[in-house]
Chimera marker file (.cmm) of the C-alpha trace (Angstrom):
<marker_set name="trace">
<marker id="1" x="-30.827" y="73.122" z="-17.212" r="1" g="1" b="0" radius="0.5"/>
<marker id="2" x="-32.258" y="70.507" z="-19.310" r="1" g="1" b="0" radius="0.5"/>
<marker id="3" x="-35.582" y="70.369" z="-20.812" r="1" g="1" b="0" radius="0.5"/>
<marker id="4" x="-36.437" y="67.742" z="-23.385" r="1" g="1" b="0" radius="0.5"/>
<marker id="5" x="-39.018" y="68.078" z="-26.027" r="1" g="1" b="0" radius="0.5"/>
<marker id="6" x="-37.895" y="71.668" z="-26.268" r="1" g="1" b="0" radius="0.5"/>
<marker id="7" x="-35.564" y="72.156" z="-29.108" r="1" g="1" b="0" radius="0.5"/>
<marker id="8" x="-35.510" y="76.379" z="-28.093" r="1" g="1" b="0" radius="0.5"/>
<marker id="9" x="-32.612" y="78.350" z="-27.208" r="1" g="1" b="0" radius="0.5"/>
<marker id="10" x="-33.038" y="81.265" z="-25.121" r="1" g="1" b="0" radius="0.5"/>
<marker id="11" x="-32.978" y="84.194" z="-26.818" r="1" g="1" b="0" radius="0.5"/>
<marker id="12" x="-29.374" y="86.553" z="-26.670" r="1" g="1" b="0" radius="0.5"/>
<marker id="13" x="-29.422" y="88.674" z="-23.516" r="1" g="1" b="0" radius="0.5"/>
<marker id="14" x="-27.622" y="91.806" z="-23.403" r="1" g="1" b="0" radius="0.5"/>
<marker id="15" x="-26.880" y="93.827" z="-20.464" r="1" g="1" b="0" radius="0.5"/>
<marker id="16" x="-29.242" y="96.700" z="-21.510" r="1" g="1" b="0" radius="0.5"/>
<marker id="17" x="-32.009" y="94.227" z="-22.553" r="1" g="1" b="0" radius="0.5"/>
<marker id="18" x="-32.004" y="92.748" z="-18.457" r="1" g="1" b="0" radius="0.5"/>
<marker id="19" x="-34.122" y="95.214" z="-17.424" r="1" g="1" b="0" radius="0.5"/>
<marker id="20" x="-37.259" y="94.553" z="-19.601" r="1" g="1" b="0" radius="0.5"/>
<marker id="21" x="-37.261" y="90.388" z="-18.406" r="1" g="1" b="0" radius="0.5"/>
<marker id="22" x="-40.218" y="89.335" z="-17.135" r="1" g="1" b="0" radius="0.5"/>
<marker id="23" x="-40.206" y="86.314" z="-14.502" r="1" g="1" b="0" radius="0.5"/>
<marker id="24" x="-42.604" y="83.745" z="-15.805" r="1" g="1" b="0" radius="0.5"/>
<marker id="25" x="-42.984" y="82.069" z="-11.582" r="1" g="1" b="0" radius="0.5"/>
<marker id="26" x="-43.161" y="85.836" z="-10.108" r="1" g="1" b="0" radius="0.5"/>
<marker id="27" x="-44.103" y="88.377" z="-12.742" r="1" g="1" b="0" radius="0.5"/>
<marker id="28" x="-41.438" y="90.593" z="-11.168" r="1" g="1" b="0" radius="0.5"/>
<marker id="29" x="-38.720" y="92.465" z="-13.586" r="1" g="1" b="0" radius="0.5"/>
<marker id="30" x="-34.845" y="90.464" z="-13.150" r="1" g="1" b="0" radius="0.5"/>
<marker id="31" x="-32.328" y="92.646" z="-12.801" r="1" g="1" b="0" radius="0.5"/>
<marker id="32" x="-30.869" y="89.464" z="-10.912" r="1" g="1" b="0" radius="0.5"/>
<marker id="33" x="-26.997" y="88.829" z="-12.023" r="1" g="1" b="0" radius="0.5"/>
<marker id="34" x="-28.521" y="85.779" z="-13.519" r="1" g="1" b="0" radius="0.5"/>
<marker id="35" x="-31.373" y="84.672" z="-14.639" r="1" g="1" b="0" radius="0.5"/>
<marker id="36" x="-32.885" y="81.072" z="-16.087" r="1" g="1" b="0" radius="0.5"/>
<marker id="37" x="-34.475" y="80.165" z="-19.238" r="1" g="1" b="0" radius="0.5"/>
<marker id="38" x="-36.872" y="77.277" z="-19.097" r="1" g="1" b="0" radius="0.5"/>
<marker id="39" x="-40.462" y="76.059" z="-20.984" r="1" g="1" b="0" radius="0.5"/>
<marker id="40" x="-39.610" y="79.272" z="-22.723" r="1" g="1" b="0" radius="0.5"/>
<marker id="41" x="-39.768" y="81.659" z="-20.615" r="1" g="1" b="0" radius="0.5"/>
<marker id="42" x="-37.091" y="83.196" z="-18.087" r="1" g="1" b="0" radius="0.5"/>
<marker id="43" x="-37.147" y="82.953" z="-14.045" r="1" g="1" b="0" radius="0.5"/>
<marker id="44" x="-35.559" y="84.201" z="-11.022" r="1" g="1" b="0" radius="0.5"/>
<marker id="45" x="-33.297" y="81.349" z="-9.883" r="1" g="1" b="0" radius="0.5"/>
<marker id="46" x="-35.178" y="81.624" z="-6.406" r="1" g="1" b="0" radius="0.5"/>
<marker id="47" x="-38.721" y="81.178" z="-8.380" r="1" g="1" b="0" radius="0.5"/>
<marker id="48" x="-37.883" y="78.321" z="-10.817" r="1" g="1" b="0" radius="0.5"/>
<marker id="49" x="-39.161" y="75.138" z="-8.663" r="1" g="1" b="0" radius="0.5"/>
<marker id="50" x="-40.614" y="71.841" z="-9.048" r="1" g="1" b="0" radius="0.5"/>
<marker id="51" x="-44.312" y="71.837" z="-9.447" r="1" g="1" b="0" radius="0.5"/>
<marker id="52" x="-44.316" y="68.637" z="-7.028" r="1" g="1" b="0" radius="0.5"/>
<marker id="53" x="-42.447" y="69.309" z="-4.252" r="1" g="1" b="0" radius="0.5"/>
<marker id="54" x="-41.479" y="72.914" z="-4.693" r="1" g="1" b="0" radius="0.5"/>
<marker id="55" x="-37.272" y="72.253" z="-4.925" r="1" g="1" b="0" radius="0.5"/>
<marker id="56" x="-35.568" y="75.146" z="-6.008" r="1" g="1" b="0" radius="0.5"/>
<marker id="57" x="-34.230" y="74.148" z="-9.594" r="1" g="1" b="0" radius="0.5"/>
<marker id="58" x="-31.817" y="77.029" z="-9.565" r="1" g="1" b="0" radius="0.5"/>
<marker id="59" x="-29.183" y="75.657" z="-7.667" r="1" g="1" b="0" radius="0.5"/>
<marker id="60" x="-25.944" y="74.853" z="-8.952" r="1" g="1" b="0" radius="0.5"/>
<marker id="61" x="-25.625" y="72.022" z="-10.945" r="1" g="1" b="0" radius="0.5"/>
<marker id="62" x="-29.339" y="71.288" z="-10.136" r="1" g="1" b="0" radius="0.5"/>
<marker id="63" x="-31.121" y="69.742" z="-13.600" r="1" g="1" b="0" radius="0.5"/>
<marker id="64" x="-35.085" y="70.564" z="-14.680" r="1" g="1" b="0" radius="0.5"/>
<marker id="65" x="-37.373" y="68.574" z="-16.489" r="1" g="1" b="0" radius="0.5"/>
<marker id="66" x="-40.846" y="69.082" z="-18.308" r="1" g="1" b="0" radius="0.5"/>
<marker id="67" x="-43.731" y="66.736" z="-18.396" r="1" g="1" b="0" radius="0.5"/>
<marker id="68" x="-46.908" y="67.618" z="-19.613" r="1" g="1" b="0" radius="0.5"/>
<marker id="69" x="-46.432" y="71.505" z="-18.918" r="1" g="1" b="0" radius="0.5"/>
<marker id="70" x="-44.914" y="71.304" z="-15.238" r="1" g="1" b="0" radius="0.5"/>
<marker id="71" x="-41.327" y="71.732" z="-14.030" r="1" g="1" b="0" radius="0.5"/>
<marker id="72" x="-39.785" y="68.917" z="-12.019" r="1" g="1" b="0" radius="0.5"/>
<marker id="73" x="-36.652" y="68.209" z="-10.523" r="1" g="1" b="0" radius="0.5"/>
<marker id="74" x="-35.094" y="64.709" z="-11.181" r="1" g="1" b="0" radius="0.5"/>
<marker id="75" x="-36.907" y="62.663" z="-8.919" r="1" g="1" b="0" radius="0.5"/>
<marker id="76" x="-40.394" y="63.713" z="-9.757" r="1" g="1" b="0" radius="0.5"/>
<marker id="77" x="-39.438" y="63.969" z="-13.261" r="1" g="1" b="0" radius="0.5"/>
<marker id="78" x="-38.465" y="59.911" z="-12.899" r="1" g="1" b="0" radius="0.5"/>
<marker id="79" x="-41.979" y="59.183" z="-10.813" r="1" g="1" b="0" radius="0.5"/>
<marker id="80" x="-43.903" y="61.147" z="-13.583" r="1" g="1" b="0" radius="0.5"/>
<marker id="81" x="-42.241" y="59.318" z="-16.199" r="1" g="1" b="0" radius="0.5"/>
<marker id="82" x="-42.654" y="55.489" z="-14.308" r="1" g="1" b="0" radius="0.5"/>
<marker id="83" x="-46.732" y="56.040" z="-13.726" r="1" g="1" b="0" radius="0.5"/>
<link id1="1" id2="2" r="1" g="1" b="0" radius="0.2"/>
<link id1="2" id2="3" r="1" g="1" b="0" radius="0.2"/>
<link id1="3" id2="4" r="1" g="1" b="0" radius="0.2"/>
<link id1="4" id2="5" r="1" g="1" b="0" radius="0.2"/>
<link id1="5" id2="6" r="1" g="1" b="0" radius="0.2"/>
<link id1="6" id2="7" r="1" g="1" b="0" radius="0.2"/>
<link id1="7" id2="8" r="1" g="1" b="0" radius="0.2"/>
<link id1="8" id2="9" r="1" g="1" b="0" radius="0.2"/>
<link id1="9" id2="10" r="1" g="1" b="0" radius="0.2"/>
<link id1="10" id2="11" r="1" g="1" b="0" radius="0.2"/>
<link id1="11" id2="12" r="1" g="1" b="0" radius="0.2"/>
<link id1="12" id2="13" r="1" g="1" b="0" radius="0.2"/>
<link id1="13" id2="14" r="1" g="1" b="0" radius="0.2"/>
<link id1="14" id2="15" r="1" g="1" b="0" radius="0.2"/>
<link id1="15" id2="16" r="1" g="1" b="0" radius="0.2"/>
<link id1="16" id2="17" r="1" g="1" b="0" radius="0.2"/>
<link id1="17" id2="18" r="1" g="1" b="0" radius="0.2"/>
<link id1="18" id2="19" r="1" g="1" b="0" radius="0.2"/>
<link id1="19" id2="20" r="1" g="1" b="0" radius="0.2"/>
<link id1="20" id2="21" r="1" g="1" b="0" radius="0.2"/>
<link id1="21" id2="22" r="1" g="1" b="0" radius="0.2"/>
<link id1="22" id2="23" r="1" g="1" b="0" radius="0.2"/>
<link id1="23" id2="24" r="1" g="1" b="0" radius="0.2"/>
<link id1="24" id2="25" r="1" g="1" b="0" radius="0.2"/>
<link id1="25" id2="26" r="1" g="1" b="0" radius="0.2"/>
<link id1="26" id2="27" r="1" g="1" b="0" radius="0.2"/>
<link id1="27" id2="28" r="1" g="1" b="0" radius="0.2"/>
<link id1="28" id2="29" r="1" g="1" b="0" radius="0.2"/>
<link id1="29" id2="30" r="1" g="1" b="0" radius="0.2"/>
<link id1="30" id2="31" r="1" g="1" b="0" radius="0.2"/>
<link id1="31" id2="32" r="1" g="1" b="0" radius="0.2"/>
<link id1="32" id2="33" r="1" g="1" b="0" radius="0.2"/>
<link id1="33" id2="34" r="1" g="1" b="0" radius="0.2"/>
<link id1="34" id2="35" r="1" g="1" b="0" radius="0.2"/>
<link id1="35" id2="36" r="1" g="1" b="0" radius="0.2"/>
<link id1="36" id2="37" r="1" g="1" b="0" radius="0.2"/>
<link id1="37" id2="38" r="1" g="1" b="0" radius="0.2"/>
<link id1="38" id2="39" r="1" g="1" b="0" radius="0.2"/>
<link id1="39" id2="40" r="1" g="1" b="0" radius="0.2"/>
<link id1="40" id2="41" r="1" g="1" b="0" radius="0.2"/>
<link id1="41" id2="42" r="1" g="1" b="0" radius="0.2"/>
<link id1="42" id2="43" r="1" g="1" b="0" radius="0.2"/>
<link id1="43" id2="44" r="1" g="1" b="0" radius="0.2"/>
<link id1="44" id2="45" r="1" g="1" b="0" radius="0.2"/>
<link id1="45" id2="46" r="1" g="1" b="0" radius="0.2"/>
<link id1="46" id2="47" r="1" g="1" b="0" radius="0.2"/>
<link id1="47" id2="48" r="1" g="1" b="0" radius="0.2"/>
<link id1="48" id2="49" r="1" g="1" b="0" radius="0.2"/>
<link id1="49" id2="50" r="1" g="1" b="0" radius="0.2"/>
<link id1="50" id2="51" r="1" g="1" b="0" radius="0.2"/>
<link id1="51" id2="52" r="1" g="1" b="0" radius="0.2"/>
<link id1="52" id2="53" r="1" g="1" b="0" radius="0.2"/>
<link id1="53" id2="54" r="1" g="1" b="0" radius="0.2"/>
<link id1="54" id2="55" r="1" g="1" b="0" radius="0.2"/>
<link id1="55" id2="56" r="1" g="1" b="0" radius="0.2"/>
<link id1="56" id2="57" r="1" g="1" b="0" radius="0.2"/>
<link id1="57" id2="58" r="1" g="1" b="0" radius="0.2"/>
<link id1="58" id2="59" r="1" g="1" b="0" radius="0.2"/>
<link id1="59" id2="60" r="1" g="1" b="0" radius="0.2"/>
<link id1="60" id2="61" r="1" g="1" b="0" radius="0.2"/>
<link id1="61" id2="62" r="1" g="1" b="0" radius="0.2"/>
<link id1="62" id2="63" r="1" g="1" b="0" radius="0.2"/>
<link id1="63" id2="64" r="1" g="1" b="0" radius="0.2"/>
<link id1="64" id2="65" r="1" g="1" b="0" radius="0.2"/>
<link id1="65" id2="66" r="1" g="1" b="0" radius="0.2"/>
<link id1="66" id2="67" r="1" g="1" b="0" radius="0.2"/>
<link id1="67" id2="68" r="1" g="1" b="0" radius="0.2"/>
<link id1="68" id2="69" r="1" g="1" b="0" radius="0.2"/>
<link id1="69" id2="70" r="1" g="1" b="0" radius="0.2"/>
<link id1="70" id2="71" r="1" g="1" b="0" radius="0.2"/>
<link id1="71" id2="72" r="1" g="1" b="0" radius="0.2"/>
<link id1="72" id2="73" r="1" g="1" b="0" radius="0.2"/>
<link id1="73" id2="74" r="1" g="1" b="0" radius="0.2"/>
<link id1="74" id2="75" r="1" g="1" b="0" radius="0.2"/>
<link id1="75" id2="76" r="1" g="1" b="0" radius="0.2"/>
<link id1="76" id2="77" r="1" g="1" b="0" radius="0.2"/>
<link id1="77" id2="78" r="1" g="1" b="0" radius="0.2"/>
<link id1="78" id2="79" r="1" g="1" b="0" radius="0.2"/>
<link id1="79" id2="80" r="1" g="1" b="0" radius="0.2"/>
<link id1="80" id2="81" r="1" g="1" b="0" radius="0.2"/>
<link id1="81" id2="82" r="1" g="1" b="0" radius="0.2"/>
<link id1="82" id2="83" r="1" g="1" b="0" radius="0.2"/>
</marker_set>
């Protein structure tokens, strides 16, 4: 995932530190396989979406952006950017 103006790495994640993750979209523990980092927090894949148009971000090979504290996919991201 990429998220400019956000020099962070995720913190290491062991497999006995899972259970404690908080999802920043849901609130809900992950005990998901996998999990996302973005904006500094961590997400279910199913929960990390655009703020426009509510595309799930989690996909494979799908990118995320950040623009003045939302999430957006590509497209939005370019729109935000061009206004």
């Amino acid at each position: 995932m990429v998220n400019p103006g956000s020099s962070s790495q995720p913190p290491p994640v062991t497999a006995g530190s899972l259970s404690w993750k908080r999802c920043a979209g849901c609130g809900g523990k992950i005990a998901d396989r996998f999990l996302l980092y973005a904006m500094d927090s961590y997400w279910h894949s199913r929960c990390l979406k655009c703020s426009c148009c509510q595309a799930q971000l989690g996909d494979i090979g799908t990118s995320c952006y950040t623009k003045s504290g939302m999430i957006l996919c590509r497209n939005d991201y370019i729109s935000a950017v061009r206004s």
